[in-house]
mmJSON file of the N, C-alpha and C atoms, coordinates in Angstrom:
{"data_MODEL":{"atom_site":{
"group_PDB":["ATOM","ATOM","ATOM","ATOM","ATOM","ATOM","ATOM","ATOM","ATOM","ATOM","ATOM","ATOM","ATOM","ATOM","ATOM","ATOM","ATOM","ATOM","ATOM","ATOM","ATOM","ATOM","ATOM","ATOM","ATOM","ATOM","ATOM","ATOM","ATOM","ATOM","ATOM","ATOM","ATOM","ATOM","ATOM","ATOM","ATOM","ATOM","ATOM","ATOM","ATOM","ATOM","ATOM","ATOM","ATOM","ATOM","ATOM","ATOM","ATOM","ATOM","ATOM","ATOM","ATOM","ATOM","ATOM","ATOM","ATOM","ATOM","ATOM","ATOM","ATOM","ATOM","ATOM","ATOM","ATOM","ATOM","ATOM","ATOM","ATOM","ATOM","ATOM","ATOM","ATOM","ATOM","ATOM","ATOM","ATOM","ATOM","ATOM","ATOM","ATOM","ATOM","ATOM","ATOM","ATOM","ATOM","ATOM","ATOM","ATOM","ATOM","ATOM","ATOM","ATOM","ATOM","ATOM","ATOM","ATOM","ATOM","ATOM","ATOM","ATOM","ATOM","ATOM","ATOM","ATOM","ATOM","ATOM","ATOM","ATOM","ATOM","ATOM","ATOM","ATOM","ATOM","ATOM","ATOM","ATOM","ATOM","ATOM","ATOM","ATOM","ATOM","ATOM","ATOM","ATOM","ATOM","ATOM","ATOM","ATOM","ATOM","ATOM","ATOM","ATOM","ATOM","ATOM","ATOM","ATOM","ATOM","ATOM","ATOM","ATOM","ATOM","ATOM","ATOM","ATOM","ATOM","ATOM","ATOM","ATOM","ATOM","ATOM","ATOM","ATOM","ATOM","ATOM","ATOM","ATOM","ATOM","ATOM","ATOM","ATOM","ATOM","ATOM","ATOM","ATOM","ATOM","ATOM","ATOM","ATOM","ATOM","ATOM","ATOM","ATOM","ATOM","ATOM","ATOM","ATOM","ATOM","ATOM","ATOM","ATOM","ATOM","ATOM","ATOM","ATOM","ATOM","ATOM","ATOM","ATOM","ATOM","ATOM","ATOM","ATOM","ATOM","ATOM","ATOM","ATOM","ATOM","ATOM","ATOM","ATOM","ATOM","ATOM","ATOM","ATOM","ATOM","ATOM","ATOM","ATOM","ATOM","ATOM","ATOM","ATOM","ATOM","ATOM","ATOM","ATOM","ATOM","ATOM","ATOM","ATOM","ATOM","ATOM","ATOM","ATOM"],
"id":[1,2,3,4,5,6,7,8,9,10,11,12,13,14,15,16,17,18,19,20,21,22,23,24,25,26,27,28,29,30,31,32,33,34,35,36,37,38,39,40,41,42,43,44,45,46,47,48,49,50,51,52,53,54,55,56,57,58,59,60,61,62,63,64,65,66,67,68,69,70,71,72,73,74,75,76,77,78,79,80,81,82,83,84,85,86,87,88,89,90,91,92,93,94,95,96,97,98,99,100,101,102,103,104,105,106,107,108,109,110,111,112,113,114,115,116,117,118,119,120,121,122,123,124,125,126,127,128,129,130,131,132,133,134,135,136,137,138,139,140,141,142,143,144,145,146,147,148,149,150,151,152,153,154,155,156,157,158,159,160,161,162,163,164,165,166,167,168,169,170,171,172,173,174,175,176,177,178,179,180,181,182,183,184,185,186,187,188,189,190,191,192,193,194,195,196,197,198,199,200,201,202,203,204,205,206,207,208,209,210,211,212,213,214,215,216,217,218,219,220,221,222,223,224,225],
"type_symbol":["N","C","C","N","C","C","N","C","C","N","C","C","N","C","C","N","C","C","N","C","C","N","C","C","N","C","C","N","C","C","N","C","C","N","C","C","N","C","C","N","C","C","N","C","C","N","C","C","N","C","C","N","C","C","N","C","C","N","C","C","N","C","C","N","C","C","N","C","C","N","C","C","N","C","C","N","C","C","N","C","C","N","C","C","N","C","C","N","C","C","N","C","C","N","C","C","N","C","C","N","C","C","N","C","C","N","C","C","N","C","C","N","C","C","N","C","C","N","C","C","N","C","C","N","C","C","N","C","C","N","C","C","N","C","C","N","C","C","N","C","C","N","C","C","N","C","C","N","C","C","N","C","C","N","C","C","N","C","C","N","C","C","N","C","C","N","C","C","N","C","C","N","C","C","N","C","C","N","C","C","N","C","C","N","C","C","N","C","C","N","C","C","N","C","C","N","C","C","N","C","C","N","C","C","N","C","C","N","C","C","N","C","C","N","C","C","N","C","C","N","C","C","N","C","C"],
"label_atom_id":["N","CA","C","N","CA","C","N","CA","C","N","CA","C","N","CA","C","N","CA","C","N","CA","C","N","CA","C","N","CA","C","N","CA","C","N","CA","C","N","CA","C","N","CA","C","N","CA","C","N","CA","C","N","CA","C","N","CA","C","N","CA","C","N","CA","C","N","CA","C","N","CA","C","N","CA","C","N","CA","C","N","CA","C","N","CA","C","N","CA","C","N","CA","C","N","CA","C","N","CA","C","N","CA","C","N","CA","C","N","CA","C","N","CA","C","N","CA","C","N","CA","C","N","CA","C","N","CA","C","N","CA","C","N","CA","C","N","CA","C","N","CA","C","N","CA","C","N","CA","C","N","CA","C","N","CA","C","N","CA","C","N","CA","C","N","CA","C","N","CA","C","N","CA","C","N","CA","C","N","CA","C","N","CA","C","N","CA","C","N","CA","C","N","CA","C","N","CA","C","N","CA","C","N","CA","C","N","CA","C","N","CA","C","N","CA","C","N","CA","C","N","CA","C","N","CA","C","N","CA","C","N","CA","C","N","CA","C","N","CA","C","N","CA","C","N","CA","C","N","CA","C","N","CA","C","N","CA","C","N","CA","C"],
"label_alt_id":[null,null,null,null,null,null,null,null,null,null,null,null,null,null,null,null,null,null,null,null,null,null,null,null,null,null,null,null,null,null,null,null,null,null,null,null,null,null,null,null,null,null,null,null,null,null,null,null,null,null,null,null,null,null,null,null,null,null,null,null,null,null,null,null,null,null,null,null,null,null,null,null,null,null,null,null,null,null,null,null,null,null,null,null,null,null,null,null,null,null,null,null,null,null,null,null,null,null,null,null,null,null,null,null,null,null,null,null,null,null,null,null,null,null,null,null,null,null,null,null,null,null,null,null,null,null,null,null,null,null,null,null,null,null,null,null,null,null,null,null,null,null,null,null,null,null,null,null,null,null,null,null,null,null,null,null,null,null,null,null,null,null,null,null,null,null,null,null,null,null,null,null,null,null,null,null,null,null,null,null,null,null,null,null,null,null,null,null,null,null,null,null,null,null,null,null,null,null,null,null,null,null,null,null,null,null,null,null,null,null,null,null,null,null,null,null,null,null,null,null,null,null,null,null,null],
"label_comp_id":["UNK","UNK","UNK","UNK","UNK","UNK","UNK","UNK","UNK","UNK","UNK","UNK","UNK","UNK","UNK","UNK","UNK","UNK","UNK","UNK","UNK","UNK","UNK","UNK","UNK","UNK","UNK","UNK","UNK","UNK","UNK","UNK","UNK","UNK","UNK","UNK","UNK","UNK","UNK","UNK","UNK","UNK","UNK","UNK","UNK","UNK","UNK","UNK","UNK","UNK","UNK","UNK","UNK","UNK","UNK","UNK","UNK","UNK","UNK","UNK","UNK","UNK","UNK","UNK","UNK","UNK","UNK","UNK","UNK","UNK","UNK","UNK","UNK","UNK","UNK","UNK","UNK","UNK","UNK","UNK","UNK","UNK","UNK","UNK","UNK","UNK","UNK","UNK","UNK","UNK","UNK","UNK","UNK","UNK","UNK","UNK","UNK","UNK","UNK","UNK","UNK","UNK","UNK","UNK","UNK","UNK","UNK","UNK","UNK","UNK","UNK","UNK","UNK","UNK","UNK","UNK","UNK","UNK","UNK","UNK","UNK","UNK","UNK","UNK","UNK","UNK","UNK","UNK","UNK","UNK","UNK","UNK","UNK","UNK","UNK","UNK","UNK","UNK","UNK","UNK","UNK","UNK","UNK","UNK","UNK","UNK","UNK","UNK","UNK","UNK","UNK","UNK","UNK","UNK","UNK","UNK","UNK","UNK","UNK","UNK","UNK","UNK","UNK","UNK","UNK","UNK","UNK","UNK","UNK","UNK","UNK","UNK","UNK","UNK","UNK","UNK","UNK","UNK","UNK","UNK","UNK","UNK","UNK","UNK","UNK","UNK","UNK","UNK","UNK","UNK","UNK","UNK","UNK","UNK","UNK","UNK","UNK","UNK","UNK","UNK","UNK","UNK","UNK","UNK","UNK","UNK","UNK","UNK","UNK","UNK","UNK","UNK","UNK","UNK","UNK","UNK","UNK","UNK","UNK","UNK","UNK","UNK","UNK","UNK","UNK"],
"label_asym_id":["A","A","A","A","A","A","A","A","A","A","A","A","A","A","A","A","A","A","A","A","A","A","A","A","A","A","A","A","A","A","A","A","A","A","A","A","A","A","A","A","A","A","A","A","A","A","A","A","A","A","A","A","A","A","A","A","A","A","A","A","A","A","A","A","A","A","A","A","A","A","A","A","A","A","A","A","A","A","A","A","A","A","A","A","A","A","A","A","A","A","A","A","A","A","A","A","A","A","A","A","A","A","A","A","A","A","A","A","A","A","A","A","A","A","A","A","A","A","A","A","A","A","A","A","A","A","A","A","A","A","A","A","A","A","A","A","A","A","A","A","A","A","A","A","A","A","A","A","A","A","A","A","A","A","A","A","A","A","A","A","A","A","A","A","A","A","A","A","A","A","A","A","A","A","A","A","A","A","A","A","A","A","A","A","A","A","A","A","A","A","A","A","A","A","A","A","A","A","A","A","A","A","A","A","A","A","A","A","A","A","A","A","A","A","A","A","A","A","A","A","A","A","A","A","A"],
"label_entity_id":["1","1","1","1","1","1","1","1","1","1","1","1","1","1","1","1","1","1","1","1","1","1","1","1","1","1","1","1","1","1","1","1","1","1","1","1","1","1","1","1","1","1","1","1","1","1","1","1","1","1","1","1","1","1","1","1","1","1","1","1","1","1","1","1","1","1","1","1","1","1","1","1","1","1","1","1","1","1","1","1","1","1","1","1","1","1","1","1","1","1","1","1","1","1","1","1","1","1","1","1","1","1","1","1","1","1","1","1","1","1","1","1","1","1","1","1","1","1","1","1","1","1","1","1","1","1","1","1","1","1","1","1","1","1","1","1","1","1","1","1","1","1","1","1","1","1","1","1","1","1","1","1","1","1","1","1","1","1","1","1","1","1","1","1","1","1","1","1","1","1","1","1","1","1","1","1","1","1","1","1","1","1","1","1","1","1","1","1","1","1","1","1","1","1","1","1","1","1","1","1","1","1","1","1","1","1","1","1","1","1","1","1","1","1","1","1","1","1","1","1","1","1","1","1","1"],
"label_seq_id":[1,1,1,2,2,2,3,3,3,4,4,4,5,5,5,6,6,6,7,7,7,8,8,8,9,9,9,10,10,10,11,11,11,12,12,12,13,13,13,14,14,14,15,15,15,16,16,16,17,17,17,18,18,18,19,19,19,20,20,20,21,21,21,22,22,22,23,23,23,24,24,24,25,25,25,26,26,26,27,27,27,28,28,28,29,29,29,30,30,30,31,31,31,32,32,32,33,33,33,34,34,34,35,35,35,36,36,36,37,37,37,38,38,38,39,39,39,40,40,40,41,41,41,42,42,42,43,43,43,44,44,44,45,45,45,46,46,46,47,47,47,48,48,48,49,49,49,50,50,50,51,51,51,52,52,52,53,53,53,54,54,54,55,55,55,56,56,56,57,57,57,58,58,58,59,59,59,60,60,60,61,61,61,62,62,62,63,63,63,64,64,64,65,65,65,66,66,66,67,67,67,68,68,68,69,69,69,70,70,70,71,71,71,72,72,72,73,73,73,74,74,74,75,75,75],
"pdbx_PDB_ins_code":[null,null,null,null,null,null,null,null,null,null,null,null,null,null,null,null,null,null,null,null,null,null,null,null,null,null,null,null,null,null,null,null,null,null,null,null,null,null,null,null,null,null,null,null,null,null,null,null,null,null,null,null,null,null,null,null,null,null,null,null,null,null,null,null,null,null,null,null,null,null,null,null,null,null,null,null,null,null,null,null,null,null,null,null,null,null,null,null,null,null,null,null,null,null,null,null,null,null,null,null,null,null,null,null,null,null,null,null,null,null,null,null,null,null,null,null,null,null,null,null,null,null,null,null,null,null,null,null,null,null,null,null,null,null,null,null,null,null,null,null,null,null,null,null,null,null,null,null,null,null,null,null,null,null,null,null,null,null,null,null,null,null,null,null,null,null,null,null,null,null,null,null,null,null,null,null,null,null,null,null,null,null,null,null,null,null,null,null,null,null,null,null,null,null,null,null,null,null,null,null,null,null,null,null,null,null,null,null,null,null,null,null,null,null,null,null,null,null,null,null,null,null,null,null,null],
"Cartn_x":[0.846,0.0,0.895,0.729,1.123,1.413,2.294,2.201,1.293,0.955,-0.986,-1.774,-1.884,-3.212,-3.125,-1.721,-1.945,-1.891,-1.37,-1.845,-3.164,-3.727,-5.56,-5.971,-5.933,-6.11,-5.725,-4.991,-4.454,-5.495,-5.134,-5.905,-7.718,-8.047,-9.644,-9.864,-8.734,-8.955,-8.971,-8.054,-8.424,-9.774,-9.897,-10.994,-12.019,-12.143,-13.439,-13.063,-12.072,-11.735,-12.135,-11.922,-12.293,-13.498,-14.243,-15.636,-16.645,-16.009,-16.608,-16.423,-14.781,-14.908,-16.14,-15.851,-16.859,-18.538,-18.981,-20.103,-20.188,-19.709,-19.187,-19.385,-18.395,-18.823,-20.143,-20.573,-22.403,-23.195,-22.994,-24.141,-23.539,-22.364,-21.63,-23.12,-22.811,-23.191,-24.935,-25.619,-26.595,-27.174,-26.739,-26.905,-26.924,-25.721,-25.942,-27.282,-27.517,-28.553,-29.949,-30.103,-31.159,-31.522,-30.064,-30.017,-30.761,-30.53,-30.523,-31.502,-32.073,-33.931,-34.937,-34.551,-35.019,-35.506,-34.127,-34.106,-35.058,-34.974,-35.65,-37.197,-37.522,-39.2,-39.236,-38.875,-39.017,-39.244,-38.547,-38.554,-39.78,-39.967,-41.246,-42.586,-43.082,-43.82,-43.722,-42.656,-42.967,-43.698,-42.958,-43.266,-44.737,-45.744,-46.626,-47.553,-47.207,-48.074,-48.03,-46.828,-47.399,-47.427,-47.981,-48.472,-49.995,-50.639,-51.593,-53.081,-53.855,-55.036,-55.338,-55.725,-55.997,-57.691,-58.277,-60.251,-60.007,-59.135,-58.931,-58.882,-58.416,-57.688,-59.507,-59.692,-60.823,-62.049,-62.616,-63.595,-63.323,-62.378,-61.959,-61.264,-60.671,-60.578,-61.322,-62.723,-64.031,-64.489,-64.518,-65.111,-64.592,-63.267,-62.195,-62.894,-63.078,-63.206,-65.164,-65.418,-67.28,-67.398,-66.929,-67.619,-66.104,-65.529,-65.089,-66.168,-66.694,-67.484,-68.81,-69.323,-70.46,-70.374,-69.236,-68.978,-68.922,-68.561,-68.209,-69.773,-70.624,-72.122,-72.858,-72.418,-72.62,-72.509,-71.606,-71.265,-72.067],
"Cartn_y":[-1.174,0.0,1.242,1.827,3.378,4.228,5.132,5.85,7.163,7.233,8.056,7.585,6.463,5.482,5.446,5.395,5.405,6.714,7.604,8.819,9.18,8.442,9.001,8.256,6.954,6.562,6.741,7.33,7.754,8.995,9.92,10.941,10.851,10.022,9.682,9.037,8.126,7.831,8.986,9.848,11.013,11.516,11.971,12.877,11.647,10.544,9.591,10.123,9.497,9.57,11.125,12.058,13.435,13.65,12.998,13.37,12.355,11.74,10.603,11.08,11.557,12.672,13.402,14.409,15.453,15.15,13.643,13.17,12.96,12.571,11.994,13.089,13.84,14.883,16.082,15.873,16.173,15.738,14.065,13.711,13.965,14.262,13.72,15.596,16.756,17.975,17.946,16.745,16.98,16.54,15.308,14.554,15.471,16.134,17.665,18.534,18.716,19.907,18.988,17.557,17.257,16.82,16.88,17.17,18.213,19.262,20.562,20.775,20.7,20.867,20.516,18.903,18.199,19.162,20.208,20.567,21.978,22.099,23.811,23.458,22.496,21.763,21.71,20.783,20.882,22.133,22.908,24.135,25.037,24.682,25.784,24.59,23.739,22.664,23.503,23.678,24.001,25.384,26.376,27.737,27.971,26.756,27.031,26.746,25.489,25.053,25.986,26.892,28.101,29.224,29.529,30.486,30.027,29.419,29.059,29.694,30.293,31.395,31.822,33.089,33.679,32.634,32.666,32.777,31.05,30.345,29.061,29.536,30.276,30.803,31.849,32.656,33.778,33.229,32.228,31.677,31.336,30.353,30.089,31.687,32.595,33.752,34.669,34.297,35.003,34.78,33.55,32.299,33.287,33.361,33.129,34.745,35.7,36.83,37.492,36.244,36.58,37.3,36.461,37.18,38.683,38.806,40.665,40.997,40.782,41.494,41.79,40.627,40.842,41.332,41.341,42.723,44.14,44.477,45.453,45.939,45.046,45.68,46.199,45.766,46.005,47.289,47.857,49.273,50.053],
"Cartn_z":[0.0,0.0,0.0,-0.463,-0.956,0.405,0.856,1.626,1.847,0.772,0.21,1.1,0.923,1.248,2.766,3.093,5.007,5.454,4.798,5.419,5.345,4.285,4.228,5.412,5.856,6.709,8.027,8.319,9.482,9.839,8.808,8.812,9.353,8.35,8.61,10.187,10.492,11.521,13.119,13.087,13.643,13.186,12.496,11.785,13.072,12.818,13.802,15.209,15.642,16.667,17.051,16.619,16.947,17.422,16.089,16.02,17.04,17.511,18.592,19.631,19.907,21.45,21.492,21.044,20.73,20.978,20.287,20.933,22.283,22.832,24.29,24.961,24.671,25.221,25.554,24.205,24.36,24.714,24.996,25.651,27.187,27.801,28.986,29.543,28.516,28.956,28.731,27.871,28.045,28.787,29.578,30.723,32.001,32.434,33.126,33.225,32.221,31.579,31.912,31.793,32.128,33.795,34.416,36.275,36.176,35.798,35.991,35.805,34.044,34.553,35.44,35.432,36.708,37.898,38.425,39.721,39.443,38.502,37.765,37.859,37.042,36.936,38.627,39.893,41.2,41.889,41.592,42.271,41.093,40.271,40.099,40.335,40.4,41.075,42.585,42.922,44.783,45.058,43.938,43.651,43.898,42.549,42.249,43.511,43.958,45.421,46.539,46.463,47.516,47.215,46.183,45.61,45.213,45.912,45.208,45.15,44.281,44.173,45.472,45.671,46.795,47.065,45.934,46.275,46.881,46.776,47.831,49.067,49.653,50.982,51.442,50.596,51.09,51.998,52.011,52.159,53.977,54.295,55.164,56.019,55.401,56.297,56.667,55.34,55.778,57.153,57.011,58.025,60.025,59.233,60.919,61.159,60.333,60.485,60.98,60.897,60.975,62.302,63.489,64.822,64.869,64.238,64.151,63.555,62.243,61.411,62.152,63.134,63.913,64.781,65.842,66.616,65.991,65.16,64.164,63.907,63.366,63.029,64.301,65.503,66.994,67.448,66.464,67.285,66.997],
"occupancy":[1.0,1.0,1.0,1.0,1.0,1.0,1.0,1.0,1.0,1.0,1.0,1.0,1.0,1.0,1.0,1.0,1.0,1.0,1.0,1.0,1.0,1.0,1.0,1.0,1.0,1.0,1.0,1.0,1.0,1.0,1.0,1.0,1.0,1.0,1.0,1.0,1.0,1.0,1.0,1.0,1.0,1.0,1.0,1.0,1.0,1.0,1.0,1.0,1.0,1.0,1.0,1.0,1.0,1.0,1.0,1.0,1.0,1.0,1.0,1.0,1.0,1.0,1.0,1.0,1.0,1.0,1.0,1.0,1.0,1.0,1.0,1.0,1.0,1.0,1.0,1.0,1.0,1.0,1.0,1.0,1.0,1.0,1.0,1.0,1.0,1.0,1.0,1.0,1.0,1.0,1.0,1.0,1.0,1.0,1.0,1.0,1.0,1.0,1.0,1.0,1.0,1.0,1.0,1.0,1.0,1.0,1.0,1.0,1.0,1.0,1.0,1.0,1.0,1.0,1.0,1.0,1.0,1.0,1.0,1.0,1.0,1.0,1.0,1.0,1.0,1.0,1.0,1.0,1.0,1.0,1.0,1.0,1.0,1.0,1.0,1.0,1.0,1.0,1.0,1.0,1.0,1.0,1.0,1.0,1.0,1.0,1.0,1.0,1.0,1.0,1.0,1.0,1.0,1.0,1.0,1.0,1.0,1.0,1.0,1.0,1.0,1.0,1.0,1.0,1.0,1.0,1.0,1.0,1.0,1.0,1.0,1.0,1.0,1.0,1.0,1.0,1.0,1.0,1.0,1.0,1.0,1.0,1.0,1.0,1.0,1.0,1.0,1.0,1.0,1.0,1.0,1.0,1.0,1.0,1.0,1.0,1.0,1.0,1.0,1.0,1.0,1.0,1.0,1.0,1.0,1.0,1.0,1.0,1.0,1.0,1.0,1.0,1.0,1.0,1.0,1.0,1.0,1.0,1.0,1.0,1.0,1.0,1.0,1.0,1.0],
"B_iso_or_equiv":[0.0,0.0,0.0,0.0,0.0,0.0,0.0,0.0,0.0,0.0,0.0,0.0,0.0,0.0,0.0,0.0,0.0,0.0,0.0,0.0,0.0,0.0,0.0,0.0,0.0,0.0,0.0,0.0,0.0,0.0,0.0,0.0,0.0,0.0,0.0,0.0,0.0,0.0,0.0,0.0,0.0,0.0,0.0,0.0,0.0,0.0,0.0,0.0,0.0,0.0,0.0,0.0,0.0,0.0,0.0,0.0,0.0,0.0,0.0,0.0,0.0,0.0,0.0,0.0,0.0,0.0,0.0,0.0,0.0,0.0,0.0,0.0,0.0,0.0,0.0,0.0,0.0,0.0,0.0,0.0,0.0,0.0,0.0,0.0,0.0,0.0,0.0,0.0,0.0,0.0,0.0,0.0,0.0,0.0,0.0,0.0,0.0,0.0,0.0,0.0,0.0,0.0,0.0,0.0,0.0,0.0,0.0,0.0,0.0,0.0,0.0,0.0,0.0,0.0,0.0,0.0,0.0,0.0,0.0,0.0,0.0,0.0,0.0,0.0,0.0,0.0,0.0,0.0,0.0,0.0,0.0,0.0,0.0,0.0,0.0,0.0,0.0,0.0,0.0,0.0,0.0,0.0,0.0,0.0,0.0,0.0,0.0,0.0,0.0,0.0,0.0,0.0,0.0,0.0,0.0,0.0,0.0,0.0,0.0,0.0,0.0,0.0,0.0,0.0,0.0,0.0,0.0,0.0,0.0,0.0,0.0,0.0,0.0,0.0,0.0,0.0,0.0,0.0,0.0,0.0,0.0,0.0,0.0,0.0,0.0,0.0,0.0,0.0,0.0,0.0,0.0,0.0,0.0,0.0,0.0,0.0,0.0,0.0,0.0,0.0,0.0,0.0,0.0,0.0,0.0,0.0,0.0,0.0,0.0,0.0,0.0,0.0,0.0,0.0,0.0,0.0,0.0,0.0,0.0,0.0,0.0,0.0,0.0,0.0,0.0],
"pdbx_formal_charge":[null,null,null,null,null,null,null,null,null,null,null,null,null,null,null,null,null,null,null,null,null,null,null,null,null,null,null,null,null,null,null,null,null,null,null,null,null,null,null,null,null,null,null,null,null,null,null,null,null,null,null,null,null,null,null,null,null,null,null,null,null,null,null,null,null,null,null,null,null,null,null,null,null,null,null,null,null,null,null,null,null,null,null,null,null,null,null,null,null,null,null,null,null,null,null,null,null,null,null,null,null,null,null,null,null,null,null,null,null,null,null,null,null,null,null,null,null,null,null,null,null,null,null,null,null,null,null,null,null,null,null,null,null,null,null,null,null,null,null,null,null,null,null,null,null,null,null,null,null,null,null,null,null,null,null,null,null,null,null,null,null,null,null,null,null,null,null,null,null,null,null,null,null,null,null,null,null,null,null,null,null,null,null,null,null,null,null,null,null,null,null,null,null,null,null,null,null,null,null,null,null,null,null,null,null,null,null,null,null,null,null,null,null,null,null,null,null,null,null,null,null,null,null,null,null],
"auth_seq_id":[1,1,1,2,2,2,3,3,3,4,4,4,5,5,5,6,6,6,7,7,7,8,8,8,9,9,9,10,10,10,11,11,11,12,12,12,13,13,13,14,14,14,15,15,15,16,16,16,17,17,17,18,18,18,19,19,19,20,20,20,21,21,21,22,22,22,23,23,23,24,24,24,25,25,25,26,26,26,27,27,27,28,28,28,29,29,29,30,30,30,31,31,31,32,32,32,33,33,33,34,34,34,35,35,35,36,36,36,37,37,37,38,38,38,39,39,39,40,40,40,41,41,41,42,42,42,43,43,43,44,44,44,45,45,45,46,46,46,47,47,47,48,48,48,49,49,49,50,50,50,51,51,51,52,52,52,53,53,53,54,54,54,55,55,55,56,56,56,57,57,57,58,58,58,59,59,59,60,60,60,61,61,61,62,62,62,63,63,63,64,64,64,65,65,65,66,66,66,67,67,67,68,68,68,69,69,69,70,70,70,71,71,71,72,72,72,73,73,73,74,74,74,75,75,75],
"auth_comp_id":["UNK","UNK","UNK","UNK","UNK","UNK","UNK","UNK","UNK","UNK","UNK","UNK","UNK","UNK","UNK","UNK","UNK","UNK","UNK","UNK","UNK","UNK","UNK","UNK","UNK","UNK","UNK","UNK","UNK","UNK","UNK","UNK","UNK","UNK","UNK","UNK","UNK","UNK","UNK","UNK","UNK","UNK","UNK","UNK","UNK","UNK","UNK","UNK","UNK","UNK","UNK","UNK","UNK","UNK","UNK","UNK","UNK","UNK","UNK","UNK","UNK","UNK","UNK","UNK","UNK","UNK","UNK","UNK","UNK","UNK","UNK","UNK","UNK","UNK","UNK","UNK","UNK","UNK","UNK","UNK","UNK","UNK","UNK","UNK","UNK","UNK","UNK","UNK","UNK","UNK","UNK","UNK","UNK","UNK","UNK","UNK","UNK","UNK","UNK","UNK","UNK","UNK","UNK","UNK","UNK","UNK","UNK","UNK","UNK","UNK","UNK","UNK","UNK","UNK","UNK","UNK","UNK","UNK","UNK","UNK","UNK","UNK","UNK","UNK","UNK","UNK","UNK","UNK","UNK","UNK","UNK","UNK","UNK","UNK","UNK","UNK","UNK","UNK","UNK","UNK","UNK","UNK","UNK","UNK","UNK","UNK","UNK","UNK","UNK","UNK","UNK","UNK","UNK","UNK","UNK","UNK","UNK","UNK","UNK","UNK","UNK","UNK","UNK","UNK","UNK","UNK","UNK","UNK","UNK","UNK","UNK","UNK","UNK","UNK","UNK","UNK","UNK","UNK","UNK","UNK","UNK","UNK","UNK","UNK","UNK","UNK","UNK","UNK","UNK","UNK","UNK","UNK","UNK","UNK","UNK","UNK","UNK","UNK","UNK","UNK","UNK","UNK","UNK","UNK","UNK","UNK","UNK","UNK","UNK","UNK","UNK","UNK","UNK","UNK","UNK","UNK","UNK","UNK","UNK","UNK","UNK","UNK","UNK","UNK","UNK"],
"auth_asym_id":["A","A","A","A","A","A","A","A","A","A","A","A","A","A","A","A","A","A","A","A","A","A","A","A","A","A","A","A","A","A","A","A","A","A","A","A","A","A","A","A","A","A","A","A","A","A","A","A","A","A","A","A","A","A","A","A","A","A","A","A","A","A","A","A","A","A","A","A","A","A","A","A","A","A","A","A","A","A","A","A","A","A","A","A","A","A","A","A","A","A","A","A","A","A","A","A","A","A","A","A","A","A","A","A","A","A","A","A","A","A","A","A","A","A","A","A","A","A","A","A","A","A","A","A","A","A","A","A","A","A","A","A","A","A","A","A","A","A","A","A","A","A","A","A","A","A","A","A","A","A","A","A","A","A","A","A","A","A","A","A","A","A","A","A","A","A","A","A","A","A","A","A","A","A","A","A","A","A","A","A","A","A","A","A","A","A","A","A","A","A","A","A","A","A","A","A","A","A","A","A","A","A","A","A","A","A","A","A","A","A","A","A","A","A","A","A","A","A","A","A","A","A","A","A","A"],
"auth_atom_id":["N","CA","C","N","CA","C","N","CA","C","N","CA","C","N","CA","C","N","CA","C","N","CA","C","N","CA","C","N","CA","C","N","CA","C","N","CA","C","N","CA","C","N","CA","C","N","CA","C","N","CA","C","N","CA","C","N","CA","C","N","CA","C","N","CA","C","N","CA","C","N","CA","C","N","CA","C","N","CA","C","N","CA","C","N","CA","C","N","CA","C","N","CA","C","N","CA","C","N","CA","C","N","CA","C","N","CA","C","N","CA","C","N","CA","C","N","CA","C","N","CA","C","N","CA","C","N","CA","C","N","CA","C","N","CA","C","N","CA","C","N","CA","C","N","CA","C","N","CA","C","N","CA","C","N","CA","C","N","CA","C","N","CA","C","N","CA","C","N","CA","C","N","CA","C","N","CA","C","N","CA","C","N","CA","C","N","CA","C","N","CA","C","N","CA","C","N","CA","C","N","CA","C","N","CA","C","N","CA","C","N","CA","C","N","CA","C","N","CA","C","N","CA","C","N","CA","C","N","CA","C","N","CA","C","N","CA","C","N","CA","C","N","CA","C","N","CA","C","N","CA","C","N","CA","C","N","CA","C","N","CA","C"],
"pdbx_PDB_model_num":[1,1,1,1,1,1,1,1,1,1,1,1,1,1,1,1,1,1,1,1,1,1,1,1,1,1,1,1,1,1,1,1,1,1,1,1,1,1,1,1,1,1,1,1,1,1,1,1,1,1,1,1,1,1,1,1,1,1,1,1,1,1,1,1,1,1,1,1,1,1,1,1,1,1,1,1,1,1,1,1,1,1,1,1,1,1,1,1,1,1,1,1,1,1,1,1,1,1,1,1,1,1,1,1,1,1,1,1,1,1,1,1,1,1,1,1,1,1,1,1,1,1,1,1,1,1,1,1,1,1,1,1,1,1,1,1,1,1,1,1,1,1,1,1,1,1,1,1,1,1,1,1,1,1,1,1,1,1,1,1,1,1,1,1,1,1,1,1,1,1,1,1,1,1,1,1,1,1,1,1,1,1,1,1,1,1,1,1,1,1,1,1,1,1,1,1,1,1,1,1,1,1,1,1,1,1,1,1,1,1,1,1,1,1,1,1,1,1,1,1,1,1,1,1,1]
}}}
């Protein structure tokens, strides 16, 4: 074989080898990135549960607030 022929091959064989790091490496960072949303999705899930509509909450503070309001009509 020609000394052509193994330098193409040598060559190509880097050229893989390169391009296979390089995968590795993207999945190594997208693997990261999907920790990471993980923890992002959790924390707005928690966000939303205590933040949750006032007119849930009103009813029950109506409630706690009746005998002020009926003292209040008293005066």
């Amino acid at each position: 074989m020609p000394a052509v022929a193994w330098m193409t091959l040598a060559i190509t064989a880097l050229i893989v080898v390169a391009a296979a790091l390089g995968l590795f490496r993207v999945a190594f960072h997208l693997k990261a990135i999907r920790r990471t949303l993980g923890s992002v999705a959790l924390g707005v899930r928690v966000v939303a549960d205590r933040t949750s509509p006032v007119p849930t909450v009103v009813p029950s503070v109506n409630a706690s607030l009746k005998p002020v309001r009926d003292f209040c009509e008293q005066i």
